[in-house]
C-alpha positions in Angstrom: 83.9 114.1 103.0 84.7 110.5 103.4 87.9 108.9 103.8 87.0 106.4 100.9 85.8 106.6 97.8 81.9 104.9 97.9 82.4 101.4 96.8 79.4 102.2 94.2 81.7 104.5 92.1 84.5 101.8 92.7 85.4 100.3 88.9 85.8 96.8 88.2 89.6 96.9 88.4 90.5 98.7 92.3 94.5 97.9 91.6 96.4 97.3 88.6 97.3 96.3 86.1 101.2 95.9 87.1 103.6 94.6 85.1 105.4 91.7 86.6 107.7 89.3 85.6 108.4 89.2 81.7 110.9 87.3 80.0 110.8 85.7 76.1 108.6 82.9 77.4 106.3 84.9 80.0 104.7 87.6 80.4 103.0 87.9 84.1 100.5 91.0 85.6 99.1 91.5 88.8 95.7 93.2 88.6 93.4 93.5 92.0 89.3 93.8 91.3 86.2 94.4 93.4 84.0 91.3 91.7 85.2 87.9 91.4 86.4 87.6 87.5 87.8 85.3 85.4 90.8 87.1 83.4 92.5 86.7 80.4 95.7 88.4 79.4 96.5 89.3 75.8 99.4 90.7 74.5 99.6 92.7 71.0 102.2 92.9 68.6 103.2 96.8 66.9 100.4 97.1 64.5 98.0 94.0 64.6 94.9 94.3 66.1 94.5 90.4 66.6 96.8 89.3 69.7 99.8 87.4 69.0 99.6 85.9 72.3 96.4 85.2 74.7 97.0 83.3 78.2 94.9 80.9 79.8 91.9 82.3 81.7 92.8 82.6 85.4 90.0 82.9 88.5 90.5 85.7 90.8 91.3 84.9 94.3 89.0 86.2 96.6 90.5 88.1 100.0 87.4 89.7 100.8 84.3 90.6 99.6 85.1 93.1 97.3 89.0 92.4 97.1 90.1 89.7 94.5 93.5 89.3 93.1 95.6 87.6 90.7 98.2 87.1 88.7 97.8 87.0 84.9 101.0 84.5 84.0 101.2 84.4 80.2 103.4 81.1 79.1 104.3 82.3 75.4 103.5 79.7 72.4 104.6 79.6 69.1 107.7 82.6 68.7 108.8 83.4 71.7 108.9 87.4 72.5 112.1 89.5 71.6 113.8 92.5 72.3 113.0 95.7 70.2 109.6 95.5 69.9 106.8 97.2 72.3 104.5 94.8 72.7 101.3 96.8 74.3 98.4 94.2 76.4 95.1 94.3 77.4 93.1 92.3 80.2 89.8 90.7 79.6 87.9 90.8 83.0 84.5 88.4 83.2 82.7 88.7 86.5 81.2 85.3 87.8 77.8 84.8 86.8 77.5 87.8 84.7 78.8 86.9 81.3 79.4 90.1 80.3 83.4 90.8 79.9 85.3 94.1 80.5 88.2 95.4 79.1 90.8 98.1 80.1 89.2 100.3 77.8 85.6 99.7 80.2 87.5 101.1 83.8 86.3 104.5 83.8 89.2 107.2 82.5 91.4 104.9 82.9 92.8 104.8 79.1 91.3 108.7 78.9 91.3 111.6 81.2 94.7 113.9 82.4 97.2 110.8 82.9 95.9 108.0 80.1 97.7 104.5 81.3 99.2 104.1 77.5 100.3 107.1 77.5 97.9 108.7 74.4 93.9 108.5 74.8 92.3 104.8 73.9 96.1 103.5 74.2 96.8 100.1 75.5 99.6 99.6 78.5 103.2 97.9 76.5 106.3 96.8 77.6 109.4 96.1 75.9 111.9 92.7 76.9 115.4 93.8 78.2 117.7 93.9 75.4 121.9 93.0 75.1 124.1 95.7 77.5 124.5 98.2 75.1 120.5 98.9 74.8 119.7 98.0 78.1 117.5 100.0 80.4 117.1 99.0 84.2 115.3 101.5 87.1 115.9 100.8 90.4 114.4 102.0 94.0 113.5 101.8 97.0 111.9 103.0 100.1 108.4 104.6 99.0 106.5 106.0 102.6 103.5 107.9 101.2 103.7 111.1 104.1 107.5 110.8 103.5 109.5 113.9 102.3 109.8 115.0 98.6 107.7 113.8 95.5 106.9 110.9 94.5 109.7 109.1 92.4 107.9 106.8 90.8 106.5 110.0 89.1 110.0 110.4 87.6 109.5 106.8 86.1 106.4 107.6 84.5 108.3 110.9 83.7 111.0 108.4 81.7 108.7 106.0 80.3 106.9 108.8 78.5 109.3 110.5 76.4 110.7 106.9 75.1 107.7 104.9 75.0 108.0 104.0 71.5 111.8 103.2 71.3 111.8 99.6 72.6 115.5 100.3 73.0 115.3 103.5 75.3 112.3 103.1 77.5 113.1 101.4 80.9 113.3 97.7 80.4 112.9 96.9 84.1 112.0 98.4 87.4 113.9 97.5 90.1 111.9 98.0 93.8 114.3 96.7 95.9 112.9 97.3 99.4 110.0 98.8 101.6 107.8 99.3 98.9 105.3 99.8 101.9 105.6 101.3 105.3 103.8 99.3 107.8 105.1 100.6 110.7 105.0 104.5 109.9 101.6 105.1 108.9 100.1 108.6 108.8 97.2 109.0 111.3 95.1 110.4 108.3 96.3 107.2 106.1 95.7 104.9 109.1 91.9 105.9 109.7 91.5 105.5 105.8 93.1 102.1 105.4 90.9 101.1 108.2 87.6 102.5 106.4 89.2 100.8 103.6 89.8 97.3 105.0 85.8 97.3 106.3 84.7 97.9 102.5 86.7 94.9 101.0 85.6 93.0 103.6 89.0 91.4 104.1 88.7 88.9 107.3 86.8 91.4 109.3 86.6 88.8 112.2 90.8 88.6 113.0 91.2 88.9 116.0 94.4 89.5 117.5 95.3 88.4 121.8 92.6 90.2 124.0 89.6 89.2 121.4 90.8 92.6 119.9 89.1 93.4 116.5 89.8 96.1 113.9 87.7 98.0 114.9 88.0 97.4 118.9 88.7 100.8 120.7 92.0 99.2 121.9 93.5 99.8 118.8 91.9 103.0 117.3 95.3 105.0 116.0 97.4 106.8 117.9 98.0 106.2 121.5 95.4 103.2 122.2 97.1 101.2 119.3 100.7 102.1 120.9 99.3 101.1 124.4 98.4 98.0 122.8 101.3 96.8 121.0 103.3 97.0 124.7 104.0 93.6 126.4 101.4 93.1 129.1 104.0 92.2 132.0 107.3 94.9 130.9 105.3 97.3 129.4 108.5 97.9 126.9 107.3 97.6 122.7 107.5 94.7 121.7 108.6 96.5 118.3 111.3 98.2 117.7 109.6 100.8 115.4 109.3 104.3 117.5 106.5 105.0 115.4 103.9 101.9 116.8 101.3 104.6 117.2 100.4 103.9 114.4 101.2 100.5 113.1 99.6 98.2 110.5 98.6 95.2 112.5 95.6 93.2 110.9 95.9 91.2 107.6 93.3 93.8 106.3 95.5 97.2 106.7 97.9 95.5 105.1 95.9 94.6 101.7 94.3 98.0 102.3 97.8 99.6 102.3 99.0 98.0 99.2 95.9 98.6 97.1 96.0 102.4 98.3 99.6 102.5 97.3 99.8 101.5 94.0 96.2 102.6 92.7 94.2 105.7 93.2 90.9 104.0 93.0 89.9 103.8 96.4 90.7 107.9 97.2 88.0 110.0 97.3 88.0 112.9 94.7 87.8 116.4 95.3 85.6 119.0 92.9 87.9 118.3 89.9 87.8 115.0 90.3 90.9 114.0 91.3 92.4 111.6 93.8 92.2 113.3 97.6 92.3 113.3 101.0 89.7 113.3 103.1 89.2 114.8 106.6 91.0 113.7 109.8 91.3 116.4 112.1 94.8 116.3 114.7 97.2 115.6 111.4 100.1 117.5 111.3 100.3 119.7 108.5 103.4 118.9 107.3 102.5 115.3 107.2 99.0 116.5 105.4 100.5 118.0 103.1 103.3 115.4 102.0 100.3 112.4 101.9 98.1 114.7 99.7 101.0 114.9 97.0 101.7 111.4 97.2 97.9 110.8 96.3 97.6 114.0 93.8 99.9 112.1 91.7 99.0 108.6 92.6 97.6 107.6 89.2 100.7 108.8 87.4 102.7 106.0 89.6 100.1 103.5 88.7 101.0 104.6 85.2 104.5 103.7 85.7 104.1 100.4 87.2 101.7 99.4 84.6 104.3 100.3 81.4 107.7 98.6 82.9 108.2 95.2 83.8 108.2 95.6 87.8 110.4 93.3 90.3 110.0 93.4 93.7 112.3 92.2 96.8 111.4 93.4 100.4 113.4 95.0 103.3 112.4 95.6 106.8 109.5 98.2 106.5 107.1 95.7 104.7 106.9 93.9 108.1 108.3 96.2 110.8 111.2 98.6 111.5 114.6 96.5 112.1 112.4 93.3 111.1 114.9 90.2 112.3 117.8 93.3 113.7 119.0 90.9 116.2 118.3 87.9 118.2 116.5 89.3 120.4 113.5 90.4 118.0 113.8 87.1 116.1 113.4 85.4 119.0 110.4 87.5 120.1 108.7 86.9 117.1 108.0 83.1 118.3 107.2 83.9 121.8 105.1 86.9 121.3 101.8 86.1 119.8 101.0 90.2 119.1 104.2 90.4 117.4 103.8 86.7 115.4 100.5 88.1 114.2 101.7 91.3 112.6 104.8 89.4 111.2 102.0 86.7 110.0 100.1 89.2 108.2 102.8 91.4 106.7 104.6 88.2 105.6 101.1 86.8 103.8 100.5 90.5 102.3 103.6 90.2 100.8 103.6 86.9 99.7 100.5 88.0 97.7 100.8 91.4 96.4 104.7 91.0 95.8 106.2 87.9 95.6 103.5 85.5 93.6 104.6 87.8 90.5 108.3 87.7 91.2 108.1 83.9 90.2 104.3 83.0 89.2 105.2 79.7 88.1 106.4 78.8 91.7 102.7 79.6 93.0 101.6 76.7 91.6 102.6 74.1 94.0 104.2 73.6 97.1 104.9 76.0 100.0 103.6 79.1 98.0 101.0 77.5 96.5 99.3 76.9 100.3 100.2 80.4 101.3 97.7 81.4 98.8 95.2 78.6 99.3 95.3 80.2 103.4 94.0 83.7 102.4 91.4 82.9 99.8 88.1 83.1 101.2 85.8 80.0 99.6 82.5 81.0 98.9 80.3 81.2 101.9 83.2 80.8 104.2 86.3 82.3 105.7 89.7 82.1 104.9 91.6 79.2 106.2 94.1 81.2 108.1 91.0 82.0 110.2 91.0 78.4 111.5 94.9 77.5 111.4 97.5 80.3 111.6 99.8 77.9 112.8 100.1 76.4 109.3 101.0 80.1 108.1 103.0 80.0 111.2 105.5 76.9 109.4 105.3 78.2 105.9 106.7 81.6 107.4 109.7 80.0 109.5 107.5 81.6 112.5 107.7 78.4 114.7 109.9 75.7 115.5 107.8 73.0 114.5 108.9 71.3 111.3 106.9 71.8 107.9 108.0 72.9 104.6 109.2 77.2 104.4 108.5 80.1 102.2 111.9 81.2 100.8 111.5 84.7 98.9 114.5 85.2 96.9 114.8 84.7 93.0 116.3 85.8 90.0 115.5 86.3 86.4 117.7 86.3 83.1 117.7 88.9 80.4 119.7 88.5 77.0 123.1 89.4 78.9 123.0 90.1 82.0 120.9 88.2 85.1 119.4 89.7 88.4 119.7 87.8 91.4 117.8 89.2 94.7 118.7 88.2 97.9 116.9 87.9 101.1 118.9 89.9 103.7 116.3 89.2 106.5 114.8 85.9 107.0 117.7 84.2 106.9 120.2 85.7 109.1 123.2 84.6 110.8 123.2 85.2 114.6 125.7 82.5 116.1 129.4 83.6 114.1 129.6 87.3 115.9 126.7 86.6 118.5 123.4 87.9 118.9 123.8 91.5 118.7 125.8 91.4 115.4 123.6 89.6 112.8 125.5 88.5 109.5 122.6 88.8 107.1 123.4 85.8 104.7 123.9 82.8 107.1 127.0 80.3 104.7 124.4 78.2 103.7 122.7 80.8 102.2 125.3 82.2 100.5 125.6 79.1 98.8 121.6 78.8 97.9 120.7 82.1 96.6 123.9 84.0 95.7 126.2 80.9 94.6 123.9 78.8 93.0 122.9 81.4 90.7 126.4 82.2 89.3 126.6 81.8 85.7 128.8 79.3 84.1 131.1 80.4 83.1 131.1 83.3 85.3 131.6 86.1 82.7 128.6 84.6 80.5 126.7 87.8 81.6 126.5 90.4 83.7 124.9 90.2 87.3 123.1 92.6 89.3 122.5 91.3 93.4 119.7 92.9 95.0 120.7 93.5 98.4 118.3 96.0 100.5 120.8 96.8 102.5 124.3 98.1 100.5 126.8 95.8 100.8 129.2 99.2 101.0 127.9 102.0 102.4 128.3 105.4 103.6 131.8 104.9 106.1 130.8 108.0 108.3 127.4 106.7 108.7 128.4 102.9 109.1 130.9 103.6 110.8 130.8 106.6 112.9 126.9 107.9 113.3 125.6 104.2 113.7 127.9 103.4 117.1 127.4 106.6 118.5 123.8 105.8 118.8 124.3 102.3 119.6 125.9 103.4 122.4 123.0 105.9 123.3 120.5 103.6 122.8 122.5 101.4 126.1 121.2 104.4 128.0 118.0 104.6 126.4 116.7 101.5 126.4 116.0 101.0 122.7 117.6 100.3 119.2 118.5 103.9 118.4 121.5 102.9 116.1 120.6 100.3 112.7 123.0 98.1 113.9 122.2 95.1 111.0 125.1 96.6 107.9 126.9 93.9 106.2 130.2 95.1 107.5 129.3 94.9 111.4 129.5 91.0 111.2 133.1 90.6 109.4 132.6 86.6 109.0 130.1 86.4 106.8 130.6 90.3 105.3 133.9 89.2 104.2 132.5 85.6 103.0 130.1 87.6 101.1 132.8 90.0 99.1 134.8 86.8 98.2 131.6 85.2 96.4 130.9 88.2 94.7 134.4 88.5 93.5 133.8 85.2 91.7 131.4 86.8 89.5 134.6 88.6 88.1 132.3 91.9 87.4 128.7 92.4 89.4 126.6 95.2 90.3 125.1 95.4 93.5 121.8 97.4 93.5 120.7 98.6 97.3 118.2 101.1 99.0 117.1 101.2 102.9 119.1 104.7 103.8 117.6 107.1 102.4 120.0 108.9 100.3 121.9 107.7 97.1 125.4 106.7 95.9 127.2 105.0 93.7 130.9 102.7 95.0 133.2 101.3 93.2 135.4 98.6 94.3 138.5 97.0 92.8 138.6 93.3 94.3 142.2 91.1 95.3 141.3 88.2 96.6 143.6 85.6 98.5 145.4 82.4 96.7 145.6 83.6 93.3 141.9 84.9 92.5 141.4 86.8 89.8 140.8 90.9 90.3 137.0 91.4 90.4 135.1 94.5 90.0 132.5 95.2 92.1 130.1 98.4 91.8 127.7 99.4 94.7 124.4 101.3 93.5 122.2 102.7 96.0 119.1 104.4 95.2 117.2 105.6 98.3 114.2 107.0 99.2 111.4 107.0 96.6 109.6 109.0 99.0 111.1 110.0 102.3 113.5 112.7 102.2 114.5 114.2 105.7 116.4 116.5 107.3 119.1 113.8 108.1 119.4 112.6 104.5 120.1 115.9 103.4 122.6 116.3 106.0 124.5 113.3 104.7 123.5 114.8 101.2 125.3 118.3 102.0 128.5 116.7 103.3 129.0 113.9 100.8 132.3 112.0 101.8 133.9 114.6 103.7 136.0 115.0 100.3 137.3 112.0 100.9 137.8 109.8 97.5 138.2 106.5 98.9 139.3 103.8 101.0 141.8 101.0 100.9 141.7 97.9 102.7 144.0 94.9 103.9 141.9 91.8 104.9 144.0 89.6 107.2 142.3 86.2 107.8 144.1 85.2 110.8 143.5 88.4 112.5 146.1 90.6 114.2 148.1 89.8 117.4 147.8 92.0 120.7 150.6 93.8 120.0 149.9 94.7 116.3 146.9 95.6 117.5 147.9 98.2 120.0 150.7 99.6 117.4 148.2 100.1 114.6 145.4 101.4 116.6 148.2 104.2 118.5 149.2 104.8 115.4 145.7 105.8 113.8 144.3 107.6 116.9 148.2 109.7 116.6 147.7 113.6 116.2 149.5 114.4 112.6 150.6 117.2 111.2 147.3 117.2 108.5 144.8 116.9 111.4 145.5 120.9 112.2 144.2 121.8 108.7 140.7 120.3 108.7 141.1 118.5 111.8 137.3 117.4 112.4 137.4 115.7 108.9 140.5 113.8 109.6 139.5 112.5 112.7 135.9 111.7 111.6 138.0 109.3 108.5 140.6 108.1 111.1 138.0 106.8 113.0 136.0 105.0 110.4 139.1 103.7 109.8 140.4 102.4 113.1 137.2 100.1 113.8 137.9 97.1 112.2 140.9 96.0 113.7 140.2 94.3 116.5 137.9 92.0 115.0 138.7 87.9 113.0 139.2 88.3 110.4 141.0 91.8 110.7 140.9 95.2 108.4 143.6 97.5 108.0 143.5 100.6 106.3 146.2 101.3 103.9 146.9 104.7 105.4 147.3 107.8 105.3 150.3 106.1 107.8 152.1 109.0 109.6 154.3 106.6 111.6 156.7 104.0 109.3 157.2 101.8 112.2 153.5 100.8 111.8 153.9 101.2 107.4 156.5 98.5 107.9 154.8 96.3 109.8 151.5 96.4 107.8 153.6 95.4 105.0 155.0 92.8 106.3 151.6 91.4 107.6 150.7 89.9 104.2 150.4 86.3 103.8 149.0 84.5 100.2 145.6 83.4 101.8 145.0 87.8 102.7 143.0 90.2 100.4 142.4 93.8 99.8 140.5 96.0 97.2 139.8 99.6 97.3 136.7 101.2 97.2 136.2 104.5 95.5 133.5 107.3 96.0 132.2 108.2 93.0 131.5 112.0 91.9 129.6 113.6 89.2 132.4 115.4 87.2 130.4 117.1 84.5 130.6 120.8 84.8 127.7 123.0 85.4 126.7 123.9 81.7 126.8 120.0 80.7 124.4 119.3 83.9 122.6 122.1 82.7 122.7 120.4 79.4 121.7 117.3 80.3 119.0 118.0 82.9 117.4 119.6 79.4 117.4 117.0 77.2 116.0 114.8 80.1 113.5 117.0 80.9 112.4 119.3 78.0 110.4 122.2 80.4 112.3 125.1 81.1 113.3 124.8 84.9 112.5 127.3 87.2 114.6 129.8 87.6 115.7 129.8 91.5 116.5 125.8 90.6 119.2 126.7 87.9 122.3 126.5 90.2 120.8 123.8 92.2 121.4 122.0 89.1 124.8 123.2 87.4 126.6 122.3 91.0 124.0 120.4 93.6 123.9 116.3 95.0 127.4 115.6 92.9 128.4 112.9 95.5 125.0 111.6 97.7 121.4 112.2 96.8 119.3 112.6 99.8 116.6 114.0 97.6 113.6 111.8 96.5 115.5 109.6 93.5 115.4 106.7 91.2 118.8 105.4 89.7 118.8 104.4 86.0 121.2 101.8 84.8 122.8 102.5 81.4 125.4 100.8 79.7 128.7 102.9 77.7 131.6 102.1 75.8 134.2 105.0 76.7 137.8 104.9 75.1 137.0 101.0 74.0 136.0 100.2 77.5 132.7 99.1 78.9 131.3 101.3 81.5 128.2 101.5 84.0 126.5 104.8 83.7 124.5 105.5 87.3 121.8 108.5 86.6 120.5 109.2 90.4 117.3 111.1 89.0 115.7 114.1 91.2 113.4 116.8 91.2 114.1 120.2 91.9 111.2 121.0 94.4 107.8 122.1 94.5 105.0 120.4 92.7 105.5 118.2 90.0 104.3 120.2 87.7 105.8 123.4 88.3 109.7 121.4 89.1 112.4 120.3 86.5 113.8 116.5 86.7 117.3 116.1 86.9 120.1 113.8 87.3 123.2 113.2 89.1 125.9 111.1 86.9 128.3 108.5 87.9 130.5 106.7 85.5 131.6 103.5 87.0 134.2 100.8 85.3 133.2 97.7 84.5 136.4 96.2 82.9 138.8 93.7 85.4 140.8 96.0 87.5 144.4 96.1 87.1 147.5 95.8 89.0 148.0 100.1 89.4 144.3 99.8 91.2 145.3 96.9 94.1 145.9 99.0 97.3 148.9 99.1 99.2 149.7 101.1 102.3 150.8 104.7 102.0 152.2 107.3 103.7 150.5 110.3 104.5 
């Protein structure tokens, strides 16, 4: 059996289509096909069999030989598009030179079959626009490895799309992927030998060459060991990554597009007897990791489903490039001195520019910086790419040199009828001068200014915002703040980066820079991923000089696809039933001696510590770190000493801050989850998962998820309704989905929530 699907039973259309951006005046689809084409878009109104809107033909893009791509951008004419109405599409596909015009309908069982892309046999793909709060519908995830733990989440979108596909107002309005929507530097071996099978079929620049005149193909880099050997600097011998799974890293521009297309479509997988998407045979594959990739492709064409029905934004993190992409001066730096490591950086970076970002903000492909990014990868007829010739022009468009040329910048935003998402990018432009090299602030000032500031509405409160920031803003304070050092300060002895040492709250300059921004917003939600489990924060803002009270709420959903032993570790012990945290924000730091006293007094035996004493040291601790820094956090307590009470209240100046955070629990009991989980999933569940949902993941989610964004009024007051979506376990078919619910507060917070120090 082969690895690939013959490129003779390929269809027309290899990827696609995905929804993209879509607002009243665009509509926008990425579609990937084997022939050069020239493709229209056309979008339907309920009930008409004429299309109400039809976009300009656009020419394919070719990559390789049999891998051309584009983006469909509809600009609407006439009425622009509303909310409350599906509007369903269709794609008319001409090859060049043939005449003869395809439609969806013409893929092979692609609008028939098991899994029909509109959901009933013969049915077109829709969409519906986001509506006002009280109807809107937003998805959200992150972190999708295809050997990675668990099902398949984007199976529970398709799941959700499904059962509300008519109802403009209750299907998902928009999905969310905010990070490592790819893993290129964790690739199964069986994957690995397919994407490379792959990449020879599309013919996608098969003479790269990277240092050493080292092909695709070369023995030097066959997976496994020769490719780790390889990605070793020739005169230390240490990786030049800081992934510890290089043995199996994407390096050439053609694994890359290989990856995406294999990831979102299940075209290119071989079928078994039935038919279906497969596997095919690799021996020396472990079989746990076998077994995980084969359900990731079983129900591949079920998450193609899903991307095609929901209007699909995308924002990367590190695992699109490389593990701890940018973690510290050290790798940034490498990046320009290295060429192996430029190269892989080079290609991930022009992958993503084409498969994710051109239909974040189509129009912007047009001209400028992102409009050459493109022209570098298409192949003209009869020749090879320009990138071939000049990768140091990739090299200035993707900040990859010092020389000076216009640069790529890859965060945007986009505007529904109240409420506006604003994503940031947490990794190309990073801050390694205010805490030094080790201790990256993610958003340099200037940035703040340009892609978080600049996007405020005006008036602030005009609508609601939601900040995309892969990484969450707040996050787990054991992990952050306990786990993380601990193997920091293995990895000194071990010679590596053992510990993630790139959260916000590890650089306080610009972490703290960062909250007071946000707290201009008055209200935001922050949607996050990268850890692997899920959350949900919420935090009641005081800032200095008279600043209104903000509200801030942290949403993490995390892993689409990689559930582990460690994330249901952190799954299992929640917060250590701890409900919060308060903190004092002191911006001209603390003197020596304040120091000393406050740090005695935290690290102080109490009498509480000899009732759960490994919890209350674990919190003290998280809380103890932060005080030697500029500016300086204090806990509010528990205090067990008023000599250091007293003087943390009279520490407090007008140009300070605080806010609380809270943890947030689901508090239904086990007959309403039991409830709930039915009317969200209609099958009866099985049997042995019947507790696991009445009493399981109340606090953190380290099961595959997605979170769903709904909007409630309770007791006159708006709320934020989190659903962290899971399955139960098994096979899709034979498991129940579920949710865990957080209800988070979206109104100002008031004067009983700012925290003040307490005694234990």
């Amino acid at each position: 059996m082969t690895l690939v699907r013959p490129v003779e039973d390929w269809p027309l259309l290899i990827c696609g289509p995905i929804m993209r951006r879509v607002t009243k005046d665009e509509v926008a689809v990425f579609v990937a096909t084997k022939r050069s084409c020239s493709i229209r878009l056309v979008v339907y109104e309920p009930g008409k069999n004429n299309p109400s809107q039809q976009a300009t033909p656009v020419q394919t893009r070719a990559l390789g030989a049999a891998l051309h791509v584009a983006v469909c951008h509809l600009t609407v004419t006439g009425n622009r598009l509303q909310p409350g109405v599906v509007y369903a599409y269709d794609l008319h596909l001409t090859p060049t030179g043939t005449g003869d015009t395809e439609t969806l309908a013409d893929q092979p069982g692609l609008l028939s079959g098991e899994y029909p892309l509109g959901y009933l046999p013969d049915s077109l793909p829709s969409f519906a626009l986001a509506p006002g709060l009280a109807s809107l519908n937003i998805v959200h995830s992150s972190c999708r490895k295809p050997h990675g733990g668990g099902q398949d989440a984007l199976v529970m979108v398709d799941l959700l799309i499904e059962r509300s596909r008519d109802a403009a107002n209750e299907r998902p309005h928009q999905l969310l992927l905010t990070g490592d929507q790819i893993y290129a530097d964790d690739v199964a071996l069986t994957m690995l030998h397919t994407l490379q099978e792959a990449a020879g079929l599309l013919g996608v620049q098969p003479a790269e060459e990277f240092p050493g005149s080292v092909r695709v193909t070369s023995d030097q880099v066959k997976p496994g060991g020769p490719r780790e050997a390889y990605l070793k600097t020739k005169s230390t011998k240490k990786p030049i990554l800081s992934s510890s799974e290089s043995v199996n890293h994407l390096m050439f521009f053609a694994e890359f597009c290989a990856m995406y297309v294999m990831v979102w479509s299940d075209e290119l997988w071989p079928r078994d007897s039935a038919g279906r998407p497969s596997l095919g045979g690799v021996a020396g594959e472990q079989r746990c990791v076998r077994r995980d990739l084969s359900d990731f492709v079983r129900t591949l064409r079920r998450a193609r489903r899903a991307l095609a029905n929901a209007p699909t934004m995308m924002m990367f993190d590190d695992h699109e490039i490389s593990d701890d992409w940018n973690i510290d001066r050290e790798w940034f730096d490498n990046t320009r001195s290295d060429e192996v490591l430029r190269q892989i950086v080079r290609n991930g970076l022009l992958a993503f520019g084409v498969f994710q970002a051109w239909g974040n903000e189509p129009a912007r492909f047009a001209a400028g910086a992102p409009a050459k990014l493109l022209q570098l990868v298409t192949v003209p007829a009869g020749g090879a790419a320009p990138i071939a010739g000049d990768p140091g022009a990739a090299d200035i468009l993707l900040d990859l040199t010092v020389k000076e040329g216009e640069r790529m910048t890859w965060d945007w935003s986009i505007d529904g009828e109240e409420h506006r998402v604003i994503a940031l990018d947490s990794r190309t432009r990073r801050d390694y001068v205010s805490k030094g090299p080790k201790r990256p602030g993610l958003l340099r000032a200037e940035e703040v200014e340009r892609q978080l500031i600049a996007r405020r509405p005006k008036p602030p409160g005009d609508r609601l915002c939601l900040v995309i920031a892969p990484a969450p803003v707040f996050g787990h304070p054991l992990v952050e703040r306990v786990v993380q050092p601990l193997l920091a300060l293995g990895g000194l002895f071990g010679g590596n980066r053992r510990a993630d040492q790139e959260n916000w709250a590890i650089n306080q300059v610009t972490y703290q820079r960062l909250l007071r921004e946000l707290a201009e917003f008055g209200r935001v939600v922050l949607l996050s991923g990268d850890v692997h489990y899920a959350f949900t924060m919420q935090i009641a803002y005081f800032g200095p000089g008279g600043q209104n009270p903000a509200r801030i709420l942290q949403l993490c959903s995390s892993s689409a696809k990689n559930a582990e032993g460690k994330t249901r570790a952190i799954q299992f012990i929640g917060y250590l039933g701890d409900q919060g945290e308060g903190w004092l924000g002191f911006a001209d730091g603390l003197s020596a001696v304040d120091r000393v006293l406050l740090t005695v007094a935290l690290e102080r035996p109490q009498v509480h510590d000899l009732i759960e004493p490994l919890q209350q040291i674990l919190i003290r601790r998280t809380k103890a770190c932060d005080l030697l820094g500029t500016p300086a956090l204090v806990p509010t307590g528990p205090w067990g000493d008023p000599i250091a009470l007293l003087r943390v209240s009279q520490l407090a100046k007008a140009a300070d801050w605080s806010y609380q955070v809270s943890f947030l629990t689901d508090r239904r009991p086990g007959d309403r989850r039991l409830g709930d989980a039915a009317q969200a999933d209609p099958r009866t569940p099985p049997e042995m998962a019947v507790d696991e949902i009445r009493n399981a993941h109340r606090a953190v989610v380290g099961e595959p998820n997605i979170g769903q964004i709904l909007f409630r009024t309770v007791g006159g007051r708006p709320f934020l309704a989190h659903r962290l979506h899971w399955m139960t376990g098994g096979k899709p078919e034979e498991s129940a989905q579920t949710f865990t619910l957080h209800l988070a507060p979206l109104y100002p917070p008031g004067p009983d929530e700012r925290p003040e120090p307490f005694f234990l």
